[in-house]
Structures are given as C-alpha cells and as structure tokens.
N, C-alpha and C positions, 0 to 999 in steps of 0.2 A: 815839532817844528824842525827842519831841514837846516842843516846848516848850510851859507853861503860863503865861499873868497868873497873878500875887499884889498883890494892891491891899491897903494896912492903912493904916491912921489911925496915925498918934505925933503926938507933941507940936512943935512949931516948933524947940524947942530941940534934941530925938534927930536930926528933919532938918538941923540946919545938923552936928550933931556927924557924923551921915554924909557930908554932904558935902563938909566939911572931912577927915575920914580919907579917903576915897575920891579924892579932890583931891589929899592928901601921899602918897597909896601911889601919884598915876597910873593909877587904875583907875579902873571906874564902881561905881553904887551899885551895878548889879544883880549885878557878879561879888563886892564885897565882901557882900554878901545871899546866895549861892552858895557865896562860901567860910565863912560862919559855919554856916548850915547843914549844909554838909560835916560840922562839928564834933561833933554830934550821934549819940546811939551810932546804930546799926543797930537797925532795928524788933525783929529777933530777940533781940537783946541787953535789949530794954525789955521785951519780953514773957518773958523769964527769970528776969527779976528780982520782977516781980510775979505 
C-alpha cells in the first residue's frame, strides 16, 4: 500500500497537545495520526448504518 501526505490546519494549542502526547508515548505525530484513525469504524460499517 502507497503512502499518502495529509496536511490539516489545527490550532497552536491541538499542536503542542500532539506533541507533547507523542513526546510521552515515544512515538511520532504521524503514527499517533495512524493510530487514531485506526479507531474509526470500517467504511462498510458507516454505510450500514445510514
């Protein structure tokens, strides 16, 4: 599978709280960005429901 860029705006504040959690887990932004997504149902699950 191909990796993709995701570029987003937040606020100064959501960045420093990402990089302060990312910081205390010892990971980077972009796998704690990967593991929240992870979280998310499955497209099939979303389209079942509506």
């Amino acid at each position: 599978m191909t990796k993709k860029e995701l570029h987003i705006r937040i606020t100064e504040r959501r960045m420093n709280k990402l990089r302060l959690y990312a910081a205390k887990k010892d990971t980077t932004i972009a796998q704690v960005v990967e593991e929240l997504l992870g979280t998310l149902p499955e497209i099939t699950d979303i389209l079942q429901v509506g």
